[in-house]
C-alpha positions in Angstrom: -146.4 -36.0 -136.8 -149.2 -34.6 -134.5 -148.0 -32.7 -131.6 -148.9 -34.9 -128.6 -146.8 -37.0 -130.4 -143.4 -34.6 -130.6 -143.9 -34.3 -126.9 -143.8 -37.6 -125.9 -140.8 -38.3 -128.1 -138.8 -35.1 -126.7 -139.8 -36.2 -123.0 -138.5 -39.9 -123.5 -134.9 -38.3 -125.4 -134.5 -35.9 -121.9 -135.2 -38.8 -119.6 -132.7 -40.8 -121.4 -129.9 -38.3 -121.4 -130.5 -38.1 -117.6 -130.0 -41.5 -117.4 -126.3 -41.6 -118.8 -125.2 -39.2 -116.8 -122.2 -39.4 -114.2 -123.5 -40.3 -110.5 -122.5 -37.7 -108.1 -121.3 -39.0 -104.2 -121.2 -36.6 -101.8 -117.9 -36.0 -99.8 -117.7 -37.4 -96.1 -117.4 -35.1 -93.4 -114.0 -34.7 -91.3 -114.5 -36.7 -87.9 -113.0 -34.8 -85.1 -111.8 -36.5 -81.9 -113.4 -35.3 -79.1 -110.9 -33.9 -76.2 -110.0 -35.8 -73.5 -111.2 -34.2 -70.8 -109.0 -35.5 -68.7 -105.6 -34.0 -70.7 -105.1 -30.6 -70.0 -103.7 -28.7 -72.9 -99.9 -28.3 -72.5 -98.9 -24.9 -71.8 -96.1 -23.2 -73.9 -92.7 -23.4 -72.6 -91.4 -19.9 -72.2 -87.8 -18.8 -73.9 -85.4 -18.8 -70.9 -84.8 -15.1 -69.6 -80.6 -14.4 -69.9 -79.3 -14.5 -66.1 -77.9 -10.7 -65.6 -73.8 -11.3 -65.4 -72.7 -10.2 -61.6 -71.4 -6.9 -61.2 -68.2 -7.1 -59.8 -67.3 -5.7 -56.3 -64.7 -3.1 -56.2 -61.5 -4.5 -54.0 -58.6 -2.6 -52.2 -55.7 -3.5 -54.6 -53.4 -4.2 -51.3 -56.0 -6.3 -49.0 -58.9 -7.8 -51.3 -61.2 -6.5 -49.2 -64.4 -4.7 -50.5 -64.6 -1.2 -51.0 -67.7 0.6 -50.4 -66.4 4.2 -51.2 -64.5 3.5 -54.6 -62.9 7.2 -54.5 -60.0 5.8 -52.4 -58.9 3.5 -55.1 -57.5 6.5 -57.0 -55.1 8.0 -54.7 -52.1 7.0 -54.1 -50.7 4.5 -51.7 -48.6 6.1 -48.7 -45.6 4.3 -47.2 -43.8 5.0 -44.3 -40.4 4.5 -42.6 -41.0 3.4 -39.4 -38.0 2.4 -36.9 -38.3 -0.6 -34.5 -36.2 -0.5 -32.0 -37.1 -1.3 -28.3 -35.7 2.8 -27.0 -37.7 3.7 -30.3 -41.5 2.6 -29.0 -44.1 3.0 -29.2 -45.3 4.1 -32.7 -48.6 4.8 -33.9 -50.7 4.5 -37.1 -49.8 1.1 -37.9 -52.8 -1.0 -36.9 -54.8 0.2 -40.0 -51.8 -0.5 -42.5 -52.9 -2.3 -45.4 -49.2 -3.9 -46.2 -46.2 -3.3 -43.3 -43.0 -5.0 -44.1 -40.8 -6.1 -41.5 -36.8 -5.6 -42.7 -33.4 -6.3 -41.3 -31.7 -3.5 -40.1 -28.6 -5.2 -39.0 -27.7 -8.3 -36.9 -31.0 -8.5 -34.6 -32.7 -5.1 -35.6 -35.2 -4.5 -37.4 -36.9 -1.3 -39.4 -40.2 -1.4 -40.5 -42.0 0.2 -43.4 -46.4 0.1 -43.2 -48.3 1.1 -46.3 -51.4 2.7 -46.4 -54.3 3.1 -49.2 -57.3 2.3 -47.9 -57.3 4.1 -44.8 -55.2 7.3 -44.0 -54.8 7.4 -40.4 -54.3 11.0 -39.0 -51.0 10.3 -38.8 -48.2 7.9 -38.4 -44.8 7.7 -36.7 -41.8 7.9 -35.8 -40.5 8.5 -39.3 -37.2 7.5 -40.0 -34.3 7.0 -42.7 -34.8 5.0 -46.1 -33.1 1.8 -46.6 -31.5 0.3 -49.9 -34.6 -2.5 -49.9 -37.1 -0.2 -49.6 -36.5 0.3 -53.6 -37.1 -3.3 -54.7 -39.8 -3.8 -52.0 -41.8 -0.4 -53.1 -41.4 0.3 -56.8 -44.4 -2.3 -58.1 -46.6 -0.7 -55.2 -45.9 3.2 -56.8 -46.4 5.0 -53.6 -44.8 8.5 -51.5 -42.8 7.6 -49.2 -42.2 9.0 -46.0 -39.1 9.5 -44.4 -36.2 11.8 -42.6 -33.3 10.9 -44.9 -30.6 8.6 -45.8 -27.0 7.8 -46.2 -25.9 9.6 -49.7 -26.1 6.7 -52.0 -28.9 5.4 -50.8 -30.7 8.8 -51.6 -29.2 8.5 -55.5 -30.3 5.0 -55.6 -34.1 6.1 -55.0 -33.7 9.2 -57.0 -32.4 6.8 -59.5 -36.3 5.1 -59.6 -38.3 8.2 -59.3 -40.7 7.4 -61.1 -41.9 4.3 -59.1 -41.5 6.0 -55.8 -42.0 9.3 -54.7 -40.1 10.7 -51.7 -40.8 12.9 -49.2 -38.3 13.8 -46.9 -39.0 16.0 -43.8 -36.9 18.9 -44.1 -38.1 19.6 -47.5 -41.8 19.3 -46.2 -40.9 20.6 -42.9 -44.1 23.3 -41.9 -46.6 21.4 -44.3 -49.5 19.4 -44.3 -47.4 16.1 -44.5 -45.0 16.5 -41.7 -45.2 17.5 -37.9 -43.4 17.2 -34.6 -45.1 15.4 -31.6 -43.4 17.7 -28.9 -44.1 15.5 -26.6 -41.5 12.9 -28.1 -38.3 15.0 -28.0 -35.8 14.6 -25.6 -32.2 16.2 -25.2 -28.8 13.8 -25.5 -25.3 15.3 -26.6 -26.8 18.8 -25.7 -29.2 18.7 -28.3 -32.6 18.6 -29.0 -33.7 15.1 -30.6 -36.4 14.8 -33.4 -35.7 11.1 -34.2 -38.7 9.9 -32.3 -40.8 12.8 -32.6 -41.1 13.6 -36.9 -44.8 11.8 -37.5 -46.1 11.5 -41.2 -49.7 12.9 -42.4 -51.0 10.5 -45.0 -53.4 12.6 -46.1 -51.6 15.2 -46.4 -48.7 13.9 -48.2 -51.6 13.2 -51.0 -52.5 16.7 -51.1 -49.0 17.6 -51.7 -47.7 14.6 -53.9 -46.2 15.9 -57.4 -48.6 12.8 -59.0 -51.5 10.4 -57.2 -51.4 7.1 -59.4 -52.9 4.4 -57.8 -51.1 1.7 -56.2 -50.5 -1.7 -58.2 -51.2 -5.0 -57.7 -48.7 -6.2 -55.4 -50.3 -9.7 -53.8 -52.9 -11.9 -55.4 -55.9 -12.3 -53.1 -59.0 -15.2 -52.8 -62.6 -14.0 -53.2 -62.6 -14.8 -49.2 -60.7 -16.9 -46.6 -62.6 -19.9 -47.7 -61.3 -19.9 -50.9 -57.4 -19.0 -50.0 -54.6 -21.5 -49.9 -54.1 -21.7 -46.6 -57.9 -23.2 -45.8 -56.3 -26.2 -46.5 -52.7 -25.7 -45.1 -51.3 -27.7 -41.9 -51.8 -26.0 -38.3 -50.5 -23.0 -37.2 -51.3 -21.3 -34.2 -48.0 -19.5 -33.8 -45.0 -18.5 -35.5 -41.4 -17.0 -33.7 -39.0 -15.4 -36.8 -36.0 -14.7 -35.5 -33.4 -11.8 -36.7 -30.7 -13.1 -34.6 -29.2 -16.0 -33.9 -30.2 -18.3 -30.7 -33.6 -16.4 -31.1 -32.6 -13.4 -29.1 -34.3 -11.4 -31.8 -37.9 -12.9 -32.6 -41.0 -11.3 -34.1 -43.5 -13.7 -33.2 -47.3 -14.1 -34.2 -49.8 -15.9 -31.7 -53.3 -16.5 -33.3 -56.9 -15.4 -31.5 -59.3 -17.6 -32.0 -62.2 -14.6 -31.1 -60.5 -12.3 -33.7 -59.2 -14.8 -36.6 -55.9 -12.8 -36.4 -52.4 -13.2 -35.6 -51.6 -11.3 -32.5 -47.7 -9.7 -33.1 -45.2 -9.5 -30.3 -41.4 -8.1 -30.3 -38.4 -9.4 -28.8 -39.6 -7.0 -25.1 -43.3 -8.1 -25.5 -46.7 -7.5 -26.9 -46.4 -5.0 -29.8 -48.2 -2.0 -27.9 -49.2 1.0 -29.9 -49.2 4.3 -28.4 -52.5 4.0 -27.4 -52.5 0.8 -26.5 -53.7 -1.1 -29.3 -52.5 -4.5 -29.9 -50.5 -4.6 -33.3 -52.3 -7.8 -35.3 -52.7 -9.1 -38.7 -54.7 -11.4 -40.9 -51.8 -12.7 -42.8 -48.7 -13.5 -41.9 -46.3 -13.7 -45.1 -42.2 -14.9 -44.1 -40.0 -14.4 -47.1 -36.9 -15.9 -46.5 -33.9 -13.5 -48.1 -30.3 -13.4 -48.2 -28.7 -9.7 -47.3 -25.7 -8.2 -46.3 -23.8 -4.6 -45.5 -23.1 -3.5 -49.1 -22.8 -0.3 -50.9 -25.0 -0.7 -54.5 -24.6 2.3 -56.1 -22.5 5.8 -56.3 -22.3 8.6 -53.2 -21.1 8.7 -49.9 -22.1 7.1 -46.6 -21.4 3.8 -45.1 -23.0 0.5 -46.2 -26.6 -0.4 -45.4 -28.3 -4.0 -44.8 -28.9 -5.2 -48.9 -31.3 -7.7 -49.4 -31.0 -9.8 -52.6 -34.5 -9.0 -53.9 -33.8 -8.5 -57.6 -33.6 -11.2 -60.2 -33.8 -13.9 -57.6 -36.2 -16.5 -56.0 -36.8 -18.3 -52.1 -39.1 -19.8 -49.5 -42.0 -18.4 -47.9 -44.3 -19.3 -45.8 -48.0 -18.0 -45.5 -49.8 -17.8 -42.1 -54.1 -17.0 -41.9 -56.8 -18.3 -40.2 -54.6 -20.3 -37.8 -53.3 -22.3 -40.6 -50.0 -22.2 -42.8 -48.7 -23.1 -46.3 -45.4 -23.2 -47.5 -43.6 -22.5 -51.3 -41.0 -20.3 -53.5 -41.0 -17.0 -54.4 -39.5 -15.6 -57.0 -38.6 -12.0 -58.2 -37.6 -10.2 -61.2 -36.7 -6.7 -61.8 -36.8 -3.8 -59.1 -40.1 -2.6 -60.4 -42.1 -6.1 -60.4 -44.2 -7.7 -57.6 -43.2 -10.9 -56.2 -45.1 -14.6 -57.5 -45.4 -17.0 -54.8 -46.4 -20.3 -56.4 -47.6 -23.0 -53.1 -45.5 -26.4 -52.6 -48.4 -27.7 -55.3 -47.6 -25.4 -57.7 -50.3 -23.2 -57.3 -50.0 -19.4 -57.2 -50.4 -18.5 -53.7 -53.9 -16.8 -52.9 -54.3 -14.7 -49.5 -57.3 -14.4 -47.9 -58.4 -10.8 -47.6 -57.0 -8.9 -45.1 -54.0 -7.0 -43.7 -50.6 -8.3 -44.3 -47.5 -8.2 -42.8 -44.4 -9.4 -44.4 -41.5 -11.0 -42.4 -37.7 -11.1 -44.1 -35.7 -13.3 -42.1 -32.7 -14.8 -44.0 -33.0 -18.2 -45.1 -31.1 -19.9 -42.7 -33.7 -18.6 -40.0 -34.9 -21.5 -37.3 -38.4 -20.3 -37.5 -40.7 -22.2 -35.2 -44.4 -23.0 -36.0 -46.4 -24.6 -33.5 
């Protein structure tokens, strides 16, 4: 075979092996939707930030007010016995009590007993003798007491609960930071001197001298404000006459000022005067309604004292603020726990913050709101 003819044969063999070969189709291109110009991309939703928990504001255990200097609410609470009769006025120091309890003292007397944590006056006074109630009422609260004495058993009786209440009597602190005589106040009868309106108390420095300085306990529950306390809701009550003797020869009565949002307190003579002429007022207004009698509770000498049936045992009260009142029970159990005050509703009674006072008529007591 001649050559031109080998190359004609080999070029018709290539061009058929091209022919049988597989056809190759080219892949489409992706379409892409153009973007709307008129739908803005949507922006990523950021991850919530945690909401910082409130930091609590410090509160005076025995008013529910704020405290701005927090150092007070370590030292201790400071009562102080206080006597309230008419020959006995006036007395000073009370107007910043936190707490002041108002106790019979017999038929149509009454003794009084103001405690003081978050302020310390300069000083307070006259100081007087214990009384057997003073035990139950003080013990949950943990404070010194001030005082000038009492009947033999009574003093066991305290001594007997030490370590809820530390007393300190004048004589023993006679010369000290915690005691002193307002010269001023003594007067002769019997052909003696007499100190009984005279002795005052130092608050501050009965701390400096206190054997311990525990803080007081919780002794009344209190609302975040007066908004928010159970008597924002209670009936009217613009005034209040308690009486400690029958046929209301012996009222402590509360009038309420509408400029002040307090209850303005008056004795059986007239407007409760301090010795420098400050009107005696309170926020709240707190009637517990208690049984008592002259009794002798425990071992030593002396004659029998007003006892009020504190211990184990439950009553009314009613709750005065804001020119409003509520009413409930109370209830008590042993000497060294506070009182729970539960509201007609059954509601534990919330006070608005504030100074107290606490009124212990016994139960029969015709007392008048208005």
């Amino acid at each position: 075979m001649s050559p031109t003819r080998r190359s004609l044969l080999a070029a018709g063999l290539l061009a058929g092996l091209a022919g049988c070969a597989p056809e190759t189709v080219a892949s489409p291109s992706p379409t892409t939707a153009p973007p709307d110009p008129t739908t803005p991309a949507p922006a990523p939703t950021p991850s919530p930030s945690p909401s910082p928990s409130p930091t609590p504001v410090p509160r005076a255990p025995l008013t529910g007010l704020p405290v701005s200097d927090t150092t007070v609410l370590a030292r201790p609470a400071v009562a102080v016995k206080v006597p309230n009769l008419k020959a006995e006025q006036p007395q000073w120091g009370l107007d910043v009590a936190d707490v002041v309890f108002c106790q019979p003292n017999g038929e149509g007397s009454t003794r009084l007993c103001p405690v003081f944590h978050s302020d310390y006056p300069e000083a307070v006074g006259p100081v007087r003798s214990i009384r057997p109630a003073d035990v139950p009422l003080l013990s949950p609260i943990f404070p010194l007491l001030a005082n000038t004495g009492a009947a033999e058993w009574v003093m066991n009786y305290l001594e007997a609960h030490a370590e809820r209440i530390e007393k300190m009597t004048y004589l023993d602190f006679k010369k000290t930071e915690a005691f002193s005589v307002d010269q001023d106040r003594l007067y002769r009868a019997n052909g003696r001197t007499q100190y009984d309106r005279a002795i005052q108390a130092h608050p501050a420095g009965m701390a400096a001298l206190a054997e311990r300085a525990g803080a007081p306990g919780a002794y009344l529950s209190f609302a975040a404000d007066a908004a928010s306390a159970s008597t924002a809701t209670g009936a009217a009550a613009t005034s209040v006459a308690i009486p400690y003797a029958s046929g209301h020869k012996a009222d402590m009565s509360y009038d309420f000022d509408e400029t002040t949002g307090r209850y303005l307190r008056s004795q059986p003579w007239g407007e409760h005067l301090l010795a420098d002429d400050t009107r005696v007022d309170a926020d709240n207004v707190l009637i517990v309604r208690v049984k008592w009698e002259y009794d002798k509770i425990w071992r030593g000498s002396g004659a029998a004292d007003p006892v009020l049936d504190l211990i184990d045992t439950d009553g009314d009260f009613s709750c005065l603020n804001g020119g409003r009142i509520v009413e409930g029970t109370w209830s008590k159990g042993a000497i060294d726990e506070p009182f729970t005050f539960l509201t007609a509703d059954g509601a534990p009674l919330l006070l608005a913050p504030g100074r107290t006072w606490i009124e212990l008529p016994r139960p029969t007591a015709d007392v008048v709101v208005a």
